[in-house]
C-alpha positions in Angstrom: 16.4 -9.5 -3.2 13.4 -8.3 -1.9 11.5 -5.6 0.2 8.7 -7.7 1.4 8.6 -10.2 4.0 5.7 -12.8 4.2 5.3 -15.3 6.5 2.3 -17.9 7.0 0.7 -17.5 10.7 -1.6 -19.8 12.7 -4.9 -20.3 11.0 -3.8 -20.2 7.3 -3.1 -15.9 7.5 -0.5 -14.6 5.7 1.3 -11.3 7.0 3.4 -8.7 5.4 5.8 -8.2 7.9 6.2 -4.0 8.8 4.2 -3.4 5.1 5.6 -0.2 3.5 2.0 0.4 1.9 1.0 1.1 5.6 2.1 3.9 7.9 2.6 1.3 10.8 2.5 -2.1 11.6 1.7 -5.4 9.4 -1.0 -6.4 6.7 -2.8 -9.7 7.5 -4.4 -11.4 4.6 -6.5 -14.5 5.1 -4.9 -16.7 2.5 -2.6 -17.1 -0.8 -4.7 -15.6 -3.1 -5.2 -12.2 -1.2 -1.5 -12.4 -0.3 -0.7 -12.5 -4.1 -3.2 -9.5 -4.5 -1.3 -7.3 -1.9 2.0 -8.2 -2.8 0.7 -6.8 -6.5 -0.1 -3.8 -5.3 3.6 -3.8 -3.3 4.7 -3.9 -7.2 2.4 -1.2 -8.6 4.1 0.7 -5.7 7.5 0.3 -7.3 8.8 -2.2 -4.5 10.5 -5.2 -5.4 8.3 -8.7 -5.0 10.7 -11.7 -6.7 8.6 -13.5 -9.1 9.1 -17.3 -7.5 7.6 -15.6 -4.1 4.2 -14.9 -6.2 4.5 -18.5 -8.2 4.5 -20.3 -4.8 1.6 -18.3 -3.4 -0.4 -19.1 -6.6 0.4 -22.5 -6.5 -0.9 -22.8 -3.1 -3.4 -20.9 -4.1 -4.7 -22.9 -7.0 -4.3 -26.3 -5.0 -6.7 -25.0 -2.1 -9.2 -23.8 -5.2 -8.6 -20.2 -4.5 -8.6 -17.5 -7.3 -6.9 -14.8 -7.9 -5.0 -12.2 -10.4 -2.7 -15.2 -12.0 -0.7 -12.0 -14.0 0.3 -8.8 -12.6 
């Protein structure tokens, strides 16, 4: 279960599909490791983010060289 939905666009963004940390619309990110830094702050906000979601992000993340919070 979940109350996020992520999806990879065109051009390597990644969007929060109707994010409930905004009053309207979507949150675009331009890659995994900003991804995995919103979808902490979904977290800190008390919504559920499954785990596995976050490992593959990292993973991407750490296989394109990005950085990021690897903990939340």
């Amino acid at each position: 279960m979940s109350d996020v939905y992520v999806f990879e666009a065109d051009g390597d963004q990644f969007i929060c599909c109707k994010c409930a940390l905004r009053e309207n619309g979507d949150t675009v990110t331009p890659d995994q490791a900003a991804m995995v830094e919103h979808l902490l702050r979904h977290r800190e906000a008390g919504h559920l983010v499954p785990e596995d979601a976050l490992d593959e992000l990292r993973a991407e993340a750490a296989e394109l060289g990005r950085a990021g919070r690897t903990k939340d």
